[in-house]
Backbone as JSON Lines, residues from 0, in Angstrom:
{"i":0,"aa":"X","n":[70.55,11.11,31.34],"ca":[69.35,11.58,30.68],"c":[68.43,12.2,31.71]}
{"i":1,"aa":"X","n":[67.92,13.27,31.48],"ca":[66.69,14.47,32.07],"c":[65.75,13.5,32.07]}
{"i":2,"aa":"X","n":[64.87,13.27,33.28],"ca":[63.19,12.52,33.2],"c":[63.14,14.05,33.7]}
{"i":3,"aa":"X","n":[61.1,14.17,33.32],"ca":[60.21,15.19,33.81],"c":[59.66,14.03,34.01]}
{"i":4,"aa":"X","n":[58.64,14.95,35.21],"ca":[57.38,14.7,35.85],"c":[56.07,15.03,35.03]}
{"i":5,"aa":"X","n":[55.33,14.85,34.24],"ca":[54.07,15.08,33.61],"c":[52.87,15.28,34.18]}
{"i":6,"aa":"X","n":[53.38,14.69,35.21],"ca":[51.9,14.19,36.27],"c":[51.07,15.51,36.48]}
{"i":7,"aa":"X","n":[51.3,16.69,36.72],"ca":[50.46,18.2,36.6],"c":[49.91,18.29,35.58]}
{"i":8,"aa":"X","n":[51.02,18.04,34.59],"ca":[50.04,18.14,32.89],"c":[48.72,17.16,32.71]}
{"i":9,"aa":"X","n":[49.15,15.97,33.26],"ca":[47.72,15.33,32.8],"c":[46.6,15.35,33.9]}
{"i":10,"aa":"X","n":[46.94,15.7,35.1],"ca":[45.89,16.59,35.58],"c":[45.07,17.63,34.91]}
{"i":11,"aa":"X","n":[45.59,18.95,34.63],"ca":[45.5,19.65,33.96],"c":[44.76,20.06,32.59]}
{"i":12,"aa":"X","n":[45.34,19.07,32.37],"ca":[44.65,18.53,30.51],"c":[43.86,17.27,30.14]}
{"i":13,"aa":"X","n":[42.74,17.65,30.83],"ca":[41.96,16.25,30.79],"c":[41.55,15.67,29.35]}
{"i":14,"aa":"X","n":[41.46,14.93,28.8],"ca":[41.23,14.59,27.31],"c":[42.53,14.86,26.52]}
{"i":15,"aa":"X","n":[43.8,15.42,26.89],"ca":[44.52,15.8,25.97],"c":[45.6,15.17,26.79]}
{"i":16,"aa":"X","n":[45.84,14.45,27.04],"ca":[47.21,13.34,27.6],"c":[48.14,13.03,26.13]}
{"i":17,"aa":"X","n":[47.43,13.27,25.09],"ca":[48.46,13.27,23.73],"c":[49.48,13.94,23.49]}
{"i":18,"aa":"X","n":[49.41,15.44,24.43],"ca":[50.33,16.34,23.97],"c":[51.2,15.93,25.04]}
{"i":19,"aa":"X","n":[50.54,15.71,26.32],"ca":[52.2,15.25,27.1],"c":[52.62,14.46,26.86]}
{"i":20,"aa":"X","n":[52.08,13.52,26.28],"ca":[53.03,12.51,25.68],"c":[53.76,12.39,24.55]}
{"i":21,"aa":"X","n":[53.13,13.22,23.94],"ca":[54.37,14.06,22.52],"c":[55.46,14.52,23.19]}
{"i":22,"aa":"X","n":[55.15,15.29,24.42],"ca":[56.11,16.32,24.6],"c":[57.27,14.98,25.34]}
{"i":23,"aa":"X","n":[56.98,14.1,26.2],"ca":[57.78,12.94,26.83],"c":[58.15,12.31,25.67]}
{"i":24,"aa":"X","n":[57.51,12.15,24.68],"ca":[58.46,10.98,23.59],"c":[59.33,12.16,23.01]}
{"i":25,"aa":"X","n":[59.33,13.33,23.05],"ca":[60.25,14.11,22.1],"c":[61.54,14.19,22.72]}
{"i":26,"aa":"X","n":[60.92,14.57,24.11],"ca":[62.27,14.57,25.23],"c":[63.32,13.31,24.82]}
{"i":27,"aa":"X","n":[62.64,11.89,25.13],"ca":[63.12,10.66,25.16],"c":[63.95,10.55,23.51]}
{"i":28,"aa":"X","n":[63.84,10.93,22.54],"ca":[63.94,10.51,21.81],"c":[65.2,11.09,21.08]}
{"i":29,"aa":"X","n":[65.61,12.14,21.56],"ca":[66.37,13.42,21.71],"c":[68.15,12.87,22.48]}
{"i":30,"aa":"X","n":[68.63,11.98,22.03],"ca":[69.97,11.35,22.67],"c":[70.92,12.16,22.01]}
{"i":31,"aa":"X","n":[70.83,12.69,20.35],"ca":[72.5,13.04,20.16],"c":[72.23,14.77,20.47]}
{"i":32,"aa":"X","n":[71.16,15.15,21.16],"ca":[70.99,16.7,21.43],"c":[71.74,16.72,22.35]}
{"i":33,"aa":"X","n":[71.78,15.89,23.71],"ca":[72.12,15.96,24.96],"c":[71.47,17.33,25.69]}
{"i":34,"aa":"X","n":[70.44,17.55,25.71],"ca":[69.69,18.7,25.98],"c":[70.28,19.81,25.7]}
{"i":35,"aa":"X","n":[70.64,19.92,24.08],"ca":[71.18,21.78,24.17],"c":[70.08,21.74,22.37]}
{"i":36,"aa":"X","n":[69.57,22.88,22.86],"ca":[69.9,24.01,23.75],"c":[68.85,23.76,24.87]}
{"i":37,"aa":"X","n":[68.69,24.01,26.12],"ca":[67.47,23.46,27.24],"c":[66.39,24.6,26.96]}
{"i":38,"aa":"X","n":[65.32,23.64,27.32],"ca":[64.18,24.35,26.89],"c":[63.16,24.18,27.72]}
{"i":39,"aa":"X","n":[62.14,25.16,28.38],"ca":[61.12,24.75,28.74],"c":[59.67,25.1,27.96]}
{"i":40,"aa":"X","n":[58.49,24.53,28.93],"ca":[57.51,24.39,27.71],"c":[56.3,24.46,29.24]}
{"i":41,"aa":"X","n":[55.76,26.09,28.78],"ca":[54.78,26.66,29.94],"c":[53.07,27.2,29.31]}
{"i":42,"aa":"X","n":[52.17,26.55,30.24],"ca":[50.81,26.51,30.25],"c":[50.46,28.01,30.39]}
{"i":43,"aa":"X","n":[50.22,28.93,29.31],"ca":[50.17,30.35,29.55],"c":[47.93,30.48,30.09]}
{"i":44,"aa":"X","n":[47.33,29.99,29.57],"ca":[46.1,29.53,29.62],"c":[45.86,28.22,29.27]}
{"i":45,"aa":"X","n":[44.14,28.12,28.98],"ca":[43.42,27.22,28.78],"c":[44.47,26.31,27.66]}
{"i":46,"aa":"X","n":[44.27,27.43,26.44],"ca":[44.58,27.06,24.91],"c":[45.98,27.75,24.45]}
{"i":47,"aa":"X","n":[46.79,28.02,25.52],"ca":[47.45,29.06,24.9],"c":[49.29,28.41,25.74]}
{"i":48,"aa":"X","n":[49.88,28.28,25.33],"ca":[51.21,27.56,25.1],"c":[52.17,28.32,24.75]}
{"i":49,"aa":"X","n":[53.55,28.1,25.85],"ca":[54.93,28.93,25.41],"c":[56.37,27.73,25.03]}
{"i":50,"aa":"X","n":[56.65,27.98,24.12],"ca":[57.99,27.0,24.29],"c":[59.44,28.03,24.57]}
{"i":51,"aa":"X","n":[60.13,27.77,25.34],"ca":[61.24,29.06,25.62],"c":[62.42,27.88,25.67]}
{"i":52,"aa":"X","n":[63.37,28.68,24.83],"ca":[64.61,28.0,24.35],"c":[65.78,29.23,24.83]}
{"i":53,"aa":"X","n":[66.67,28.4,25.62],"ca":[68.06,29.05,25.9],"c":[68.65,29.47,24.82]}
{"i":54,"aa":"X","n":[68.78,30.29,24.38],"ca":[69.69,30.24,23.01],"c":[70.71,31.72,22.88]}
{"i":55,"aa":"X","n":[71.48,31.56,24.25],"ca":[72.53,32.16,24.3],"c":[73.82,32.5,23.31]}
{"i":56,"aa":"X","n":[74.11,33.59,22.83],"ca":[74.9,33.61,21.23],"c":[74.16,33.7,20.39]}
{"i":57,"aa":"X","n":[73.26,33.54,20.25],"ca":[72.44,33.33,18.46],"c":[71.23,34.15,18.85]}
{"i":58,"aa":"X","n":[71.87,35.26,17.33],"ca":[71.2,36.19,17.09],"c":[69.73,35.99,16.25]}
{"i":59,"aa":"X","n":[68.89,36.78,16.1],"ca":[67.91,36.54,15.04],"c":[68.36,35.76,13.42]}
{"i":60,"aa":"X","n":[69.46,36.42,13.47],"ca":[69.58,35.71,11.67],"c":[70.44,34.76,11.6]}
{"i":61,"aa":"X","n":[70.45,33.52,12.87],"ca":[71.12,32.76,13.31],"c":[70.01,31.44,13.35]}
{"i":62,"aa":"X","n":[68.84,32.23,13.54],"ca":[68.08,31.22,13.89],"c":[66.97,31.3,12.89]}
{"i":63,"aa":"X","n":[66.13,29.69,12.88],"ca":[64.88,29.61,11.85],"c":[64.15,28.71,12.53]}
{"i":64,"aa":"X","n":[62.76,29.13,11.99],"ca":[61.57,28.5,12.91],"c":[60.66,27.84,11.62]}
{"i":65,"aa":"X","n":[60.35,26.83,11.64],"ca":[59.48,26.08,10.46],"c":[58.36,25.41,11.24]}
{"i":66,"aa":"X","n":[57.54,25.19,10.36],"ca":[56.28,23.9,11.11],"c":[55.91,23.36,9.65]}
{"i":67,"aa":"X","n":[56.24,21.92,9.8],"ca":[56.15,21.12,8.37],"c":[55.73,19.25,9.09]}
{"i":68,"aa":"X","n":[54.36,19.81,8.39],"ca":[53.72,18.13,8.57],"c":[53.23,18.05,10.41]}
{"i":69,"aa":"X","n":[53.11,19.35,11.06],"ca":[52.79,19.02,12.8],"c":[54.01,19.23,13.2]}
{"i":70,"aa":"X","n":[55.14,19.33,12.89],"ca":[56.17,19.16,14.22],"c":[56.73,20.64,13.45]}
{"i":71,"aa":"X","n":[57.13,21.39,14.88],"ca":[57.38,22.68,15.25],"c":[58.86,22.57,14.97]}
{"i":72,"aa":"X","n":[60.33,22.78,14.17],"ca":[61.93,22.74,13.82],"c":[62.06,24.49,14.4]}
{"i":73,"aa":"X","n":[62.81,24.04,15.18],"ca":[63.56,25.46,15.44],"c":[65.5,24.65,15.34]}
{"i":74,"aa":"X","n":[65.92,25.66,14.72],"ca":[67.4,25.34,14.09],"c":[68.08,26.91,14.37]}
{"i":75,"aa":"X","n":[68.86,26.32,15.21],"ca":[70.25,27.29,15.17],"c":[71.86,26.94,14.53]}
{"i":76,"aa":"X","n":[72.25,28.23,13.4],"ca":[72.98,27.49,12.72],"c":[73.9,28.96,13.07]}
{"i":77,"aa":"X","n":[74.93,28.49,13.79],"ca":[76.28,29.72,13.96],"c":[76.85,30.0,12.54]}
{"i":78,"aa":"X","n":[77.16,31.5,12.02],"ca":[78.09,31.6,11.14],"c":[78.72,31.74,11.36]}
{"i":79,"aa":"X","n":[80.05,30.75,10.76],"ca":[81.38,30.67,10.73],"c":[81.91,32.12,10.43]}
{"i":80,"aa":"X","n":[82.56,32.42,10.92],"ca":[83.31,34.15,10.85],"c":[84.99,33.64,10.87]}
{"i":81,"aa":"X","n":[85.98,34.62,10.69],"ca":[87.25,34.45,11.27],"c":[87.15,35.19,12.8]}
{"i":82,"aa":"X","n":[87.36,34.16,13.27],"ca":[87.69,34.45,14.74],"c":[88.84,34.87,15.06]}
{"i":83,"aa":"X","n":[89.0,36.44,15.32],"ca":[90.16,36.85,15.98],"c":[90.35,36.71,17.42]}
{"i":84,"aa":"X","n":[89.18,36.55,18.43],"ca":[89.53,36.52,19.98],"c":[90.33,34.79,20.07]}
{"i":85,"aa":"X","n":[90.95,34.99,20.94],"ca":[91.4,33.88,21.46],"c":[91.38,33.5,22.77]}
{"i":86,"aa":"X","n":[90.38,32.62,23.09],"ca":[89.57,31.84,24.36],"c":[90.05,31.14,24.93]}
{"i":87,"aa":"X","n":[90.05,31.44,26.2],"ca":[91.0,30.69,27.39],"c":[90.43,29.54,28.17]}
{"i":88,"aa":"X","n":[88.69,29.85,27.89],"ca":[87.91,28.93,28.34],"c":[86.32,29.63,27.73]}
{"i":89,"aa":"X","n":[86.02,28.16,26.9],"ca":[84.76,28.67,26.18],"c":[83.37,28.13,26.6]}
{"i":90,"aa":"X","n":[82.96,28.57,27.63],"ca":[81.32,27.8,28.26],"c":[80.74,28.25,27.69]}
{"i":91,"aa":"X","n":[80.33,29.13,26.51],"ca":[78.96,29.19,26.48],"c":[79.32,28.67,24.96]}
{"i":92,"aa":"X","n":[77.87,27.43,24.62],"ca":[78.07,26.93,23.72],"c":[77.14,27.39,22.36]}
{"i":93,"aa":"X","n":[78.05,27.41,21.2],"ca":[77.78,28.27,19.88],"c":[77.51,27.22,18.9]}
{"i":94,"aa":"X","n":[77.21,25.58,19.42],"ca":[77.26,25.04,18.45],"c":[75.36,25.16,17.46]}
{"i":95,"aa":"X","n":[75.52,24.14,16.28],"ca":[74.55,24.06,15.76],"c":[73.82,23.35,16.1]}
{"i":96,"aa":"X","n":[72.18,23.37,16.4],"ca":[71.19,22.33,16.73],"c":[69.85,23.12,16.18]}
{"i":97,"aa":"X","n":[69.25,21.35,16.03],"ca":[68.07,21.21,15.65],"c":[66.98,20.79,16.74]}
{"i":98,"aa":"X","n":[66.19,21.55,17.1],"ca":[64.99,20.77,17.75],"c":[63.36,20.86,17.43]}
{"i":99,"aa":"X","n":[63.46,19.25,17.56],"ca":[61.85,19.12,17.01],"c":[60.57,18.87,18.24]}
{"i":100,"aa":"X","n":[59.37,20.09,17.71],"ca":[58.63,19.53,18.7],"c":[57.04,19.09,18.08]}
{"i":101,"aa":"X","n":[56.79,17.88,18.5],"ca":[55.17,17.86,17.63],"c":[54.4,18.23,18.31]}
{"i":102,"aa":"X","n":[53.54,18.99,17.19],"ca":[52.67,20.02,17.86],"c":[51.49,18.87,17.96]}
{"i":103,"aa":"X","n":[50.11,19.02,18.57],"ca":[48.81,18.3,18.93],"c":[48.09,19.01,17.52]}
{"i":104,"aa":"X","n":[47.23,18.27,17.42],"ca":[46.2,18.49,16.83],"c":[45.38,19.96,16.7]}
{"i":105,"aa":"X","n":[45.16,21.31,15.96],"ca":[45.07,22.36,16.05],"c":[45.72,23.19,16.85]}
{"i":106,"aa":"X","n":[47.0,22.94,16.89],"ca":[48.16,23.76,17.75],"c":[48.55,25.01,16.53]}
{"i":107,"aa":"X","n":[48.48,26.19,16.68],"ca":[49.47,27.15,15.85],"c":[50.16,27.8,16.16]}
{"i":108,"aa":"X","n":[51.56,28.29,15.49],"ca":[52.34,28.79,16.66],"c":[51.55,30.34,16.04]}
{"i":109,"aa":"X","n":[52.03,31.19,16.71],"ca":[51.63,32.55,16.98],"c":[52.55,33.41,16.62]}
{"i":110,"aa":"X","n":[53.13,33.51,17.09],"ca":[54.4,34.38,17.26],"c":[55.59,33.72,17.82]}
{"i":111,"aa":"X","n":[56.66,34.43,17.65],"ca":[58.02,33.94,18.24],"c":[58.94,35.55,18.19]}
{"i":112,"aa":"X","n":[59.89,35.58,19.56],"ca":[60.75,36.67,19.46],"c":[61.86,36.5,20.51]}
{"i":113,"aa":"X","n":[62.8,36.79,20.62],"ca":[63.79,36.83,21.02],"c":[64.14,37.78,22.22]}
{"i":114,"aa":"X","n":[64.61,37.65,23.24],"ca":[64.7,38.4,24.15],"c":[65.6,37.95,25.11]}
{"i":115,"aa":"X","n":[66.38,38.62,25.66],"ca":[67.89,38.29,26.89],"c":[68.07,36.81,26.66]}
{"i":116,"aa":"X","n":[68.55,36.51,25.46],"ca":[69.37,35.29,25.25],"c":[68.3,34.07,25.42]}
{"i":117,"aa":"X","n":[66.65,34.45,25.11],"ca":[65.94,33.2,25.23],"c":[64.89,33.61,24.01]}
{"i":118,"aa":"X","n":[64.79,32.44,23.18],"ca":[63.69,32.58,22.07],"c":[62.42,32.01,22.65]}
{"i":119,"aa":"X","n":[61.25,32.67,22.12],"ca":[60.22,31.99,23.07],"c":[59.12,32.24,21.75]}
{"i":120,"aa":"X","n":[58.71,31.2,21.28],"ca":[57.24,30.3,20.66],"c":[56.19,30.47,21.45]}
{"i":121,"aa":"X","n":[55.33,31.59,21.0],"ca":[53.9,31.15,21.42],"c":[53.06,30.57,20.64]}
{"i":122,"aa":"X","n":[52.1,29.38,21.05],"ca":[51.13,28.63,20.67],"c":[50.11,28.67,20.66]}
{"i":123,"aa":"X","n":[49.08,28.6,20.35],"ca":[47.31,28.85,20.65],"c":[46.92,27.45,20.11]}
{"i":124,"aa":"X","n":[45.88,26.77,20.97],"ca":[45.35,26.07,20.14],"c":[43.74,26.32,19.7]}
{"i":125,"aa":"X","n":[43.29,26.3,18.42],"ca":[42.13,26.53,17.77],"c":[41.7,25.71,17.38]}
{"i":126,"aa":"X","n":[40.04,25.52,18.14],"ca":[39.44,24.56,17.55],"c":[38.85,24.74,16.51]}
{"i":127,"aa":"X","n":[38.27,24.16,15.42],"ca":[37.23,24.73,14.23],"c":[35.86,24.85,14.8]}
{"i":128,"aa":"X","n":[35.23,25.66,14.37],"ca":[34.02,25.71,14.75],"c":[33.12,24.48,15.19]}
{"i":129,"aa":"X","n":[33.26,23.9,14.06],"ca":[32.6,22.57,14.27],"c":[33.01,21.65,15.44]}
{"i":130,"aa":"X","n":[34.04,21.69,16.08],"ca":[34.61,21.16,16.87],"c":[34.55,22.48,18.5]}
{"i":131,"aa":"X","n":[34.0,23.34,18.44],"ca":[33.74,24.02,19.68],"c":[32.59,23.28,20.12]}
{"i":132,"aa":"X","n":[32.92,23.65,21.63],"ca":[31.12,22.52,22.3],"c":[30.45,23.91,22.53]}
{"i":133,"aa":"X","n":[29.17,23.41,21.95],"ca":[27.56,24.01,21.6],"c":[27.0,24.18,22.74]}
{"i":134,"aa":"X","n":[25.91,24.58,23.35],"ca":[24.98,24.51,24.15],"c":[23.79,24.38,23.68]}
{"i":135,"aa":"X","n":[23.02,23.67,23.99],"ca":[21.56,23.18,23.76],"c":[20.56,23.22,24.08]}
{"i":136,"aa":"X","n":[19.86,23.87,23.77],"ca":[18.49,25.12,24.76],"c":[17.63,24.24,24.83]}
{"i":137,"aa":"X","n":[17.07,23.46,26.2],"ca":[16.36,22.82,26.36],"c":[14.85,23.66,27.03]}
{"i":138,"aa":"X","n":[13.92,23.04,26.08],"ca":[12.78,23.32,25.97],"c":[11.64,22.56,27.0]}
{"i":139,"aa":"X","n":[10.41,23.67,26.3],"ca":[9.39,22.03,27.19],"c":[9.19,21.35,26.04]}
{"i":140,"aa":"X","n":[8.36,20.06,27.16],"ca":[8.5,18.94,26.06],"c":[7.41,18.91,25.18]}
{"i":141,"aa":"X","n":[7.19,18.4,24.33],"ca":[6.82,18.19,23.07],"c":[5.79,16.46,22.78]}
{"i":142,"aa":"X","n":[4.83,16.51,22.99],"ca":[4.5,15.05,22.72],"c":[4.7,14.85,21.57]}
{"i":143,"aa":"X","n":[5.26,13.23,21.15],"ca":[5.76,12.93,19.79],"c":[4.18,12.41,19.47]}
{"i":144,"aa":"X","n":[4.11,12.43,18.41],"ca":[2.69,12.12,17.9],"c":[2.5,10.59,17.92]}
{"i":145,"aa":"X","n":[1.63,10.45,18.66],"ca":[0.57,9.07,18.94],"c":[0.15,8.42,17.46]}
{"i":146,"aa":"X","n":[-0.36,6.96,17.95],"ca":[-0.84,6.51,16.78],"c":[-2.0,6.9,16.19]}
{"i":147,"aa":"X","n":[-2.78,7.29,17.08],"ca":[-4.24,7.95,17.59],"c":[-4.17,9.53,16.13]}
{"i":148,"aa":"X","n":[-3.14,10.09,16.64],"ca":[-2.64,11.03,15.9],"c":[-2.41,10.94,14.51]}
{"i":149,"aa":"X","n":[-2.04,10.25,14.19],"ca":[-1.56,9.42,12.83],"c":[-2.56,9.03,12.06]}
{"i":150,"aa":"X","n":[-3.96,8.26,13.07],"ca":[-4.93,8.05,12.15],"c":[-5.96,9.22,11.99]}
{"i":151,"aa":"X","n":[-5.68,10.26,12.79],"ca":[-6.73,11.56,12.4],"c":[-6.22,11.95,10.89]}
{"i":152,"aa":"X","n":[-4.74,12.48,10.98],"ca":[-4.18,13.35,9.91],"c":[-4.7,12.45,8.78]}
{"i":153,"aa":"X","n":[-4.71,10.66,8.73],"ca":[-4.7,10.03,7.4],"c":[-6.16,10.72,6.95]}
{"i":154,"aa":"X","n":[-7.01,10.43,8.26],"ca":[-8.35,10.49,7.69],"c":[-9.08,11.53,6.79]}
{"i":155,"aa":"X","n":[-8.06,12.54,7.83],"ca":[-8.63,13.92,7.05],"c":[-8.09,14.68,5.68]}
């Protein structure tokens, strides 16, 4: 079994130690994959995320990309053809796999495209407005009104 090192990521990602640890329990959890197809998973910015998958043999209409319930399914499914070549030795592997990755909390994927035998997922993550940090225009101060104060306004 593959260990990674995380230790950059949670440098890196202060407050967000959730996603490396998504990304370590997905790894871990992953026994009848035996790491195929291998994949890495790169910090493009702040908010902005690549997942790149080996996926040597498999064409676009070979492959499907879903996101259902947070976790990111990319599935490669070979079509069976009649095979006329006959292989003397077959390394590069055509089989079928599934891999799941859970995405964090406002993760979307972006795009995805294919290029020299590697599919690559881009991610953004978006916060909602309400959840962007504000800045707060601090003023001069303001005396809060006295008791003194309180009994003018009654009086008058």
């Amino acid at each position: 079994m593959q260990t990674f090192d995380f230790t950059p990521l949670y440098r890196t990602l202060v407050g967000f130690d959730r996603v490396a640890d998504m990304i370590e329990e997905a790894a871990k959890n992953e026994p009848t994959q035996q790491g195929f197809p291998p994949y890495n998973v790169v910090q493009l910015g702040d908010d902005e995320y690549r997942i790149e998958l080996a996926t040597a043999g498999f064409g676009e209409d070979d492959l499907s990309i879903e996101v259902r319930e947070g976790v990111l399914i990319v599935t490669g499914r070979k079509k069976e053809g009649d095979e006329t070549r006959q292989f003397l030795h077959r390394g590069i592997a055509q089989r079928s796999f599934e891999r799941r990755f859970q995405l964090a909390d406002y993760v979307l994927v972006k795009s995805a495209v294919i290029e020299d035998g590697m599919l690559q997922i881009d991610l953004r993550r978006e916060l909602p407005e309400a959840m962007k940090p504000r800045s707060i225009k601090i003023g001069k101060t303001h005396a809060l009104p006295t008791r003194k104060d309180k009994q003018k306004k009654l009086l008058k």
